[in-house]
Every structure is written in C-alpha cells, then in structure tokens.
N, C-alpha and C positions, 0 to 999 in steps of 0.2 A: 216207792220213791225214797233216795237216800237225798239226807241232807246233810253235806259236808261244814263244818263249822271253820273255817280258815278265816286270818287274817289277810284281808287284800288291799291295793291299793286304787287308783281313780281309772287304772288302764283295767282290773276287773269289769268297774260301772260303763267304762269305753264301750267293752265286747256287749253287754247287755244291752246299751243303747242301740249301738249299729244293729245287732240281730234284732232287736222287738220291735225298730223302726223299719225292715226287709230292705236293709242296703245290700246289695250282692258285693260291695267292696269297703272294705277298711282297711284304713293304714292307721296306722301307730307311729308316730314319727317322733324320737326322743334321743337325751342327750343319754351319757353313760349312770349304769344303776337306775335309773328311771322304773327297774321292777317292768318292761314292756315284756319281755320273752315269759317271763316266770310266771305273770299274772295273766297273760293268755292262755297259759296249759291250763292254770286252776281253771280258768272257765272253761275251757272245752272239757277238762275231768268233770266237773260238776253238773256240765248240762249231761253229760254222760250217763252220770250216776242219776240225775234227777227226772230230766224234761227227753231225751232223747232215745231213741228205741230205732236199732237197724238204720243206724248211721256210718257211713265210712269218713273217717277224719284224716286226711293227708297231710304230714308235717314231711318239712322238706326245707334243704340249701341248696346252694350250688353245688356240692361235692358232699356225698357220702360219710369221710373221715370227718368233717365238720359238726356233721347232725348229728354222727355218734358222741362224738367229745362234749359237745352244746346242751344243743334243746331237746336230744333222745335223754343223755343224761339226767338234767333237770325236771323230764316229767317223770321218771324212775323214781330219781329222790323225794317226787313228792309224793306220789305213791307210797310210798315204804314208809316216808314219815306217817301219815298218819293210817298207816296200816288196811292199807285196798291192796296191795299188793298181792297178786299168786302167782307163781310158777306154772298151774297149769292154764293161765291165760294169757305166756307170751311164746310167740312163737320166736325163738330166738335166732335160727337160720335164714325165717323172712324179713324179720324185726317189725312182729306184728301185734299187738295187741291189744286184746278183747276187754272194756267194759261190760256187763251183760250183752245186749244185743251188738252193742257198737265196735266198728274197729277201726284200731288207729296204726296206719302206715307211715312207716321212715324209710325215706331214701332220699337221695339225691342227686342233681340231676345228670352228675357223672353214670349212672346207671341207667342208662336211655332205654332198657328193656321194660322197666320199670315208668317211665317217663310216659311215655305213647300211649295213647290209648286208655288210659285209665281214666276210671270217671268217678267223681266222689263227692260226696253232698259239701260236706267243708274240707277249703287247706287253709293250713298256716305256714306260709312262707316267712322264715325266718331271713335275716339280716337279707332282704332284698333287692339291697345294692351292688349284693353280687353278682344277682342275675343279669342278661340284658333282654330288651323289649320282648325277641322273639319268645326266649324263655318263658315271662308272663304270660305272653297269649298264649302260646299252648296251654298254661297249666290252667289258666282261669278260665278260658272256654271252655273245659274239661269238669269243671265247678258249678254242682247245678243250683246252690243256696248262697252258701259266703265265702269268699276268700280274704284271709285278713292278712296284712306283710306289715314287718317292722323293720327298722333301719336308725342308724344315727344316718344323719345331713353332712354325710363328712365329703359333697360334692358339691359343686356349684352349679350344675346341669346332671338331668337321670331323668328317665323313663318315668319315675317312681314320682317327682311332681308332674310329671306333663298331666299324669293322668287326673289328677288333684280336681280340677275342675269339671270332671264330666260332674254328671247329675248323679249316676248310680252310687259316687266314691262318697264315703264320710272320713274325715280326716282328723283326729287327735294326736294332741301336742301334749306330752311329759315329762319331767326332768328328773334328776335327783332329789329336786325338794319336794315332786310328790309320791317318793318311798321314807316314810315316817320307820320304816325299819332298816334304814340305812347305817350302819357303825360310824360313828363319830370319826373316827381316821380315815374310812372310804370317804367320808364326807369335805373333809380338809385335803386332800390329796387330787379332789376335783377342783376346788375353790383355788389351789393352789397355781393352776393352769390360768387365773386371773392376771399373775404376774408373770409369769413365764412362756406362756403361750398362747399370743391374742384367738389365733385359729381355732386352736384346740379348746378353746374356754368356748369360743361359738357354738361348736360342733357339740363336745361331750359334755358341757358345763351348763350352756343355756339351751343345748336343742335344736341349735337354727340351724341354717341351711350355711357350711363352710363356703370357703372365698378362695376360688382356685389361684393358686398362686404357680402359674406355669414355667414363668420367668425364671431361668437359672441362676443367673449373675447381678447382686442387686451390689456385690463390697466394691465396687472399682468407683475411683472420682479422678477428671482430671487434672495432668498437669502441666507447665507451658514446656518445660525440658527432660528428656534423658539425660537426668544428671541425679546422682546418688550413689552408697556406697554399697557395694555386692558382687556376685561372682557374673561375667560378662557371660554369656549364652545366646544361641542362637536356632531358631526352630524353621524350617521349610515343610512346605506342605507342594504337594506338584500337581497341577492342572494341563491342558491342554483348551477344551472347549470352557473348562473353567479354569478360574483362576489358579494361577501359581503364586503362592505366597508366603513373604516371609517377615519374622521380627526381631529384633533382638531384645534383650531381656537383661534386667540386674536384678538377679533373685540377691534378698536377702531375707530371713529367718522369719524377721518382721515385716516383711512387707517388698512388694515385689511391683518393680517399673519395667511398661513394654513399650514398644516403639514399632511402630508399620516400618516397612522397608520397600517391600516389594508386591502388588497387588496387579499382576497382569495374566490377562488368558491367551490363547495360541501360542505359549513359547515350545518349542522345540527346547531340546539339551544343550545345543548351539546357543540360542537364542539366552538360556537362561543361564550359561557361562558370562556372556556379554553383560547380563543384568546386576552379575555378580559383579564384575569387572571395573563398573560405572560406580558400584557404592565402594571397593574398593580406593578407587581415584578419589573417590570425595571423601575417604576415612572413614566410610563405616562399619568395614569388615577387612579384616588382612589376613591372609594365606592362614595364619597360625589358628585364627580363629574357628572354634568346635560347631558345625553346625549339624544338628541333628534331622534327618529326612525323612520323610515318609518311605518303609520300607517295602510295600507295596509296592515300586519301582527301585526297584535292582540298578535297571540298566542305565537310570537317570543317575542316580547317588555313585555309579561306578564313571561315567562320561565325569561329572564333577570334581570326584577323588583324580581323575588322569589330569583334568584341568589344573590342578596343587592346591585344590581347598580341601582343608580337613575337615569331610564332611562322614558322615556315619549312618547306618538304617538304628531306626525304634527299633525297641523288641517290643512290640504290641506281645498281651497276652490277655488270658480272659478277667474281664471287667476292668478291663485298663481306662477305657473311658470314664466311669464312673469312678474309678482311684483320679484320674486325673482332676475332675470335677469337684470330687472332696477334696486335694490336696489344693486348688484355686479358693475353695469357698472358703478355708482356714487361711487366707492369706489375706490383706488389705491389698489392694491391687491399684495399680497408678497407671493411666494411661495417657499417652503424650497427645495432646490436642489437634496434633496434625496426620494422627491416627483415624482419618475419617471413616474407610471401613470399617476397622476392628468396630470403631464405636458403634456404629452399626449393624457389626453381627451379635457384638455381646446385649445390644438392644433386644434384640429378636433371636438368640439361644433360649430356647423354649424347652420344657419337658413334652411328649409325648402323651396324647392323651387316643384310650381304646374309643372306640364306636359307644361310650355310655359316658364319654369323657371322665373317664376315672385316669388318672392323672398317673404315668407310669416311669417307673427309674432307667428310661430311655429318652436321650435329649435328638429331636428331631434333626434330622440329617441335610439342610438344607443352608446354606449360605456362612459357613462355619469352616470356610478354608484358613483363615488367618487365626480364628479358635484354635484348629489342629496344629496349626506351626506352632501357634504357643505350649500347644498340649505337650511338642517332640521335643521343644525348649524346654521344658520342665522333667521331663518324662523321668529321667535319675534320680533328681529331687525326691517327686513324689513315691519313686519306690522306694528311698532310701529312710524316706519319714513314716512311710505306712499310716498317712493321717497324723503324728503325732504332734504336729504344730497347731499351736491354738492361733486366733486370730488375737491379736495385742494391736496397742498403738505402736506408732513407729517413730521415734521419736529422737 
C-alpha cells in the first residue's frame, strides 16, 4: 500500500463519502476554483496507489482537445509533482495510464470508437454540462461502480439536475471558499463578479444554479413621439404569408428612436408600392428618402426602385445578425408607443437555447420581421462602428 501525503480540500472527503456509502452517482456541483476537477484526480490517484487493484478509470469531456488541455493535464502535473510519475507507464498514443494494476483512460467523446462499448469500474466526467442526456446514459450504463461528473450551474435547466433526485445520486456543493489554497488575487477577482456581474457571482462565485437570461433586448423604453435629433433612415423587411414590414429610424451616436410604419402580410410588390404611397401622402417618407430592403428579394427592391423610391439591398455577410445585435445593445433605444408590434417582437426576441437549454449566440427566428427592418435601418451604422459605441445617456 502507498500512502500519498497531499494537501486536499472538502471535494477529496466528497469522493470518499460517495464511494464508502456505494453511491453509483456523484456529482460535484461548484462555483469557479472550488479545487472540484483537481481533488477528484488526487482521489482516484490515491485509491489507486492504495485500496484499488485492476481497476479501469475513465476520464472523459465532450471533445478530446478539451481533456488534453484540462483534466489529462492536471492529473500529469500531479503525478510529476510529487514524483509517481514513469515514462514506462503511459501509453502516450492511446493516452493511457497504468497505476500498478489500474488503468486510466482519456478520451472524449468526439472519438466515438472509443465511446461504445467500453466498460469500466469508474469515470470521471468532467465539466458535465457539456454533455447532453444521451451522452450520460451511455457512459454511465457502461459504469459498473461510480460515476462522478462536476460542472459549474452556469444553466438554468440540464440533465445534470434532473437527475439530482434519484436515489442512487449523492450531490455536493463547493466553492472557492472551500479551497484554503486558493491565491489571494484568484480570490478577489471572483468576489469582484459581486459588483459587476449579478449572473456570474451566482454561477462561479456562490455555486448555484445560473438564471437564464434568454431575452435579447432589455435597453429600449418608450416614447409618445418620433421626434429627436439624428440621421433619418429607413429599414424594410418583405413578407408575403408573413409580414412585410417597415420603420423608420433617427439614429443618433447616443441613442436611437424607431417608429412602426408598416406591418402587413399578403402584399404583392404592387400592393407594397401602394403602402408606400399612403405614408408618402401622409409625410412619412418621400421619394428622396434611403430605404434599405431585405436583399433576399432582388425582384421586390428592383419593382420599388422602378416605382422612384430610393430603395437599396443589405449586404448581409457572415455574423451580420449578431453585429447587428451588438450594435442595438450598445445603444439606448426609444420606441414610439404606437409601435405595438415592434413592442411585441422585441418582448419575445429570444436567444436560442440547444436540446440541454444551454443558451446559444443565435436569436430564434420567429416573429422578428420589424426586428429585421430595423437591423437593414441600421445595417451601415453598425458596420461602420464595428461595436465601437458604448451605450451613454442621451441627454
């Protein structure tokens, strides 16, 4: 028997609980520095070296370059620190490695040859949340002893609580405060996330479970008039069974006012001349004025230009949406009270959330035609600024 003399922390005592009580599941659920990844290797080195004999130990992410850079790294360097380390007991093309009888495998689960079919007394699934459901069940039913997974709570819904309450699962909570070897500047630089970022003090500061925040657009308040000082603009978006819609706009630097115009479905290019025509008459738009169209129809923005409005295609290009998106959120945004869709779609402009609702830098594509006009109203703007407007008073 060796016995390794290490400094550990309360997520060491964790793994020894879960295993001497014969839980088949632990999780480790903590904020950032919590010491969760680091002091599960020591315990699995240690039972290694002490209590276990012809064991296979599966450590494992979502993707392979992950586990390399990560928790393969970190069980290496503890190795070496305190000098267990040999050369002739890693296999470094499988990335395998032998304690006396025991062996521990790395991969991920980008390597599906690897995945299938293997069977092994323990894994350690690291950052968890990458996975989704199906991922766990294969690997855990493949797990004839323990499977233990750690994650920070940086969701508001996962696989990784539902399971919380079977019976088999035992569940511990950690933080930064219990790693006593934490550096004094790691430590003020989590704490610091107290004032600056309510979320992220949740998630990596106290450990708990984040607060999805899917909603795009929280900077716009309304106002009774399209009246202010700024460059006049105009965005069309073109529908048929859905809407065709349009708005105009007074971008200024500081702060930017829009206006509904037009919110109707089944127009034809005929029809949407007419509609032009009418706000016209009533001064809301005059031949000279710039409207920028969805370029997606060619033959709609050419019918328009023959009609004598100075109309134009986007140059959509890639991640134009998300430039657009950042160049609205760096703005204070004012919307006219008689705007009742817009106020309505920017209600319900939503992020994208995958099948584990992990929350993705794609805003859902559904009810966001007076969005898009805005987006083609801005479109110059925001290439011209590359982000570089902060969001100020307007004053």
């Amino acid at each position: 028997m060796v016995t390794l003399k290490i400094q550990t922390t309360k997520v060491y005592d964790d793994c020894e609980t879960a295993y001497n009580q014969n839980y088949p599941v632990m999780i480790e659920e903590g904020g950032s520095r919590s010491s969760k990844t680091y002091n599960i290797l020591i315990w699995l080195i240690q039972k290694s070296l002490s209590d276990w004999d012809n064991k296979i130990i599966d450590i494992c992410r979502k993707a392979f370059p992950s586990v390399r850079d990560t928790v393969m790294f970190d069980f290496f360097e503890i190795l070496r620190r305190y000098n267990l380390y040999s050369e002739n007991n890693h296999n470094k093309t499988e990335n395998i490695y032998k304690i006396g009888n025991n062996i521990f495998r790395f991969f991920g689960l980008d390597q599906e040859q690897k995945v299938r079919g293997r069977k092994r007394n323990i894994i350690f699934i690291n950052e968890a949340n990458e996975l989704n459901p199906d991922d766990y069940k294969q690997l855990n039913q493949r797990t004839e002893e323990l499977t233990i997974i750690d994650y920070n709570p940086s969701t508001e819904f996962g696989w990784y609580y539902d399971i919380q309450t079977q019976d088999e699962v035992i569940v511990f909570h950690s933080t930064y405060k219990d790693n006593p070897f934490l550096p004094e500047r790691i430590r003020k630089s989590i704490e610091a996330y107290k004032e600056t970022d309510e979320n992220y003090w949740r998630v990596f500061g106290l450990g708990i479970r984040g607060v999805s925040k899917t909603t795009i657009f929280s900077n716009w308040s309304l106002v009774d008039e399209f009246k202010g000082e700024g460059e006049l603009l105009y965005g069309m978006d073109f529908g048929f069974n859905n809407e065709t819609a349009l708005v105009r706009v007074l971008y200024h630097p500081k702060g930017i006012i829009v206006d509904e115009l037009l919110y109707k479905s089944e127009l034809t290019s005929d029809l949407m001349i007419e509609e032009l025509n009418k706000l016209r008459d009533s001064g809301l738009i005059t031949y000279a004025d710039t409207i920028t169209g969805d370029s997606a129809r060619p033959e709609v923005i050419q019918d328009i230009f023959k009609a004598d409005y100075n109309i134009k295609g986007t140059r959509k290009g890639k991640d134009s949406v998300l430039r657009n998106i950042n160049f609205l959120k760096k703005h204070k945004l004012y919307v006219t009270k008689r705007s009742i869709n817009l106020i309505k779609e920017l209600k319900s402009y939503k992020w994208k959330s995958d099948k584990d609702n992990r929350i993705l830098d794609q805003p859902v594509k559904l009810n966001d035609h007076l969005i898009d006009a805005l987006f083609y109203a801005l479109e110059d703007k925001a290439n011209e600024t590359e982000f570089a407007v902060g969001s100020v008073s307007w004053t």
